[in-house]
N, C-alpha and C positions, 0 to 999 in steps of 0.2 A: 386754387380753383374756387369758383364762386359755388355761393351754396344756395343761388336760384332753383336751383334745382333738387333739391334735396340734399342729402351724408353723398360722401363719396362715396367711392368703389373701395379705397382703404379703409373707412369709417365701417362702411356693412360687412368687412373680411374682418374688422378686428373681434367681432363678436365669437363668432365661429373658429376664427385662432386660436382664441381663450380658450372656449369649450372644448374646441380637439386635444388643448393640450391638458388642460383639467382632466380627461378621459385618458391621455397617453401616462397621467402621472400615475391615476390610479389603476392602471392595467399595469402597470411597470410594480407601484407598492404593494399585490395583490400577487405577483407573481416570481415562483421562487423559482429559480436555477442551480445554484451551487454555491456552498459554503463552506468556510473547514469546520471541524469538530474533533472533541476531545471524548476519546474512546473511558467509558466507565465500566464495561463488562463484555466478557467476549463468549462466545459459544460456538465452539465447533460444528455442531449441527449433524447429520445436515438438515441445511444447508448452512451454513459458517455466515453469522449473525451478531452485531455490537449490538449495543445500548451506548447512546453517546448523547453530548450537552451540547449546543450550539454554542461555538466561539466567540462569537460577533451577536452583541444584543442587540434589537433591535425596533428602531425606533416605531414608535404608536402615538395617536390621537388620542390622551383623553380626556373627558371632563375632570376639570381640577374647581368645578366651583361647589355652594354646598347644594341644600335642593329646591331655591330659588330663584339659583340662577345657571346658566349652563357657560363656563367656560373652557374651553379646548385649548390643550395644551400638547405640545411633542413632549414624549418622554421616553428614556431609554428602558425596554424592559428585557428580560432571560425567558427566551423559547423555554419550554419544557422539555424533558428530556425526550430522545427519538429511541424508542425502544424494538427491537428486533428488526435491523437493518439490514438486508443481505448484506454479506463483502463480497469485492470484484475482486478476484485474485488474476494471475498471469496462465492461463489454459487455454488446451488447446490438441486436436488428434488425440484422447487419451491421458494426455499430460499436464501435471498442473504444476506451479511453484508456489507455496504455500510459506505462512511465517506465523510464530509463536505469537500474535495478536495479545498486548498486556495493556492492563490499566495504564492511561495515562498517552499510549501513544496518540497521534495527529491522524487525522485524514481527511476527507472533503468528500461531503454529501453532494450527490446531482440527483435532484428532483425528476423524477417521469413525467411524461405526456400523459398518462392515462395511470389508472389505479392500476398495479402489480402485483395483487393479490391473488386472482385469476390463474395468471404465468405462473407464479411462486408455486403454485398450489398442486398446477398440471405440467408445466412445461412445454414444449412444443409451439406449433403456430396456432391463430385462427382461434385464440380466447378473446372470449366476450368479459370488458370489466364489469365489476361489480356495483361499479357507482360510476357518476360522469366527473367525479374532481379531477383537476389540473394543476400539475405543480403543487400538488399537496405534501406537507410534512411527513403523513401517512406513506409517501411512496418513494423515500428515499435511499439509495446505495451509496456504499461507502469504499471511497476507493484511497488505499493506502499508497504512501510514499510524498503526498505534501507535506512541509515542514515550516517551523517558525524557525525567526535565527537564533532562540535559544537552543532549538534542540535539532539545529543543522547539522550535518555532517562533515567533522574536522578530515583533513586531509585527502578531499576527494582530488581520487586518479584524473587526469584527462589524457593518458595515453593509454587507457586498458580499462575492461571492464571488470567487474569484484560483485560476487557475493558476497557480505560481511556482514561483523556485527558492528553496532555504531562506534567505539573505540580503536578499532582495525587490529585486533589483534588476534581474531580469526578471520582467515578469509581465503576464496578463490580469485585469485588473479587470471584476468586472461590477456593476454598481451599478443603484439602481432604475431611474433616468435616464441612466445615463452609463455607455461602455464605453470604458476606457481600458489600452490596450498600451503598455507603459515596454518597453525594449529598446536597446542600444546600435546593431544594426540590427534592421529588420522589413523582410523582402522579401515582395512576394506573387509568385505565378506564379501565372498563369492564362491564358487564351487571350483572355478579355474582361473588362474591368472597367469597372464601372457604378457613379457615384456620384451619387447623386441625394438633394439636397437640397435641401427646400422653403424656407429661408431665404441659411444662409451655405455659401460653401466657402472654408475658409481656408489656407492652405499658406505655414511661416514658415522659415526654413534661409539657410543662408549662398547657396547657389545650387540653382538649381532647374533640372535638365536632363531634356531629350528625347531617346531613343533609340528609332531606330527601323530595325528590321531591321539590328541591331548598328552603325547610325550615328549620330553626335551630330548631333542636329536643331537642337536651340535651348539655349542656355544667357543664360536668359532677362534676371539680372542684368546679366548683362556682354554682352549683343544689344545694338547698336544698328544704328539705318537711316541711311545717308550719303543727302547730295542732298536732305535737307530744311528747306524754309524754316521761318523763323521765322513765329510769328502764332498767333493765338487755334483755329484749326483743329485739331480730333480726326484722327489718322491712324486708318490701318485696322486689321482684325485684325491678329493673327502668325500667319502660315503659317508 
């Protein structure tokens, strides 16, 4: 195109390209979303609360010259740590699932829209924040269950769902037909227990005892009854 006429129309857009995207870079570096992190202390609460270190350092602008000259350099640095972070746990109607939170576990912070202080504090709708930041470090939860592949989970199911601990050697399975608890022990407590099966009940163990009102009732392997004859005859129940 002849330039009788002045810059093009691509010449006077290039300027403004640049600029929108110099703005898009620094609204984008300026603006935090979600991270993982490495849990350093946990507090039940409530409300159930980490202190965690950001996983991922991250990169800054700074002057690397001395004080007569200013030169800018990227350089990788370590967030400080995020202290008192709610956790999001699994709840819900009443009900929540809850886990022994230790040093060292993984999770992934998500930055809020607005400061969470407010909320934290009262609960409910229709709180006014306390400040106007966004995407601040100040406002982030931590939600458990991301993982690095060091510390992935060997031998996961893909036909059934598992509570477990990370080595699988306790756990609930739930399968399409079939629930099964592996555990070195399983107690229940309860005030009534009801098992009720329309074919088998089956019960396999080196011995099998009844206690009742903290007394041993029966131990049913090594029970026997004196003063019985020999013969084809069924005795009666066990009382």
């Amino acid at each position: 195109m002849s330039s009788n006429f002045g810059v093009s129309l691509e010449q006077r857009l290039t300027p403004s390209i640049a600029t929108a995207q110099r703005l898009a870079d620094s609204i984008s570096q300026s603006m935090r979303v979600a991270i993982p992190a490495v849990v350093q202390s946990f507090s039940p609460g409530p409300p159930a609360t980490v202190s965690v270190v950001v996983a991922i350092n991250e990169f800054v602008m700074q002057d690397s010259g001395d004080d007569s000259t200013v030169s800018l350099e990227t350089r990788a640095v370590q967030l400080p740590v995020l202290e008192d972070v709610p956790v999001m746990v699994p709840s819900a109607g009443g009900w929540s699932l809850t886990f022994p939170i230790q040093p060292g576990d993984e999770c992934l912070i998500v930055f809020g829209d607005a400061s969470l202080d407010s909320w934290l504090e009262s609960g409910g709708a229709n709180n006014y924040p306390v400040s106007q930041r966004r995407h601040s470090l100040s406002d982030g939860v931590a939600i458990f269950g991301l993982r690095s592949k060091p510390r992935g989970l060997s031998g996961y199911p893909t036909e059934s769902a598992q509570l477990r601990n990370d080595d699988g050697t306790v756990k609930i399975d739930l399968a399409p037909d079939t629930i099964t608890i592996t555990a070195p022990t399983v107690n229940v407590n309860a005030e009534s227990v009801t098992v009720d099966a329309s074919e088998t009940v089956k019960i396999e163990g080196d011995s099998q005892v009844l206690i009742s009102n903290g007394t041993k009732t029966r131990d049913f392997f090594s029970h026997q009854h004196s003063g019985v004859a020999g013969g084809v005859a069924n005795s009666g129940p066990v009382f």
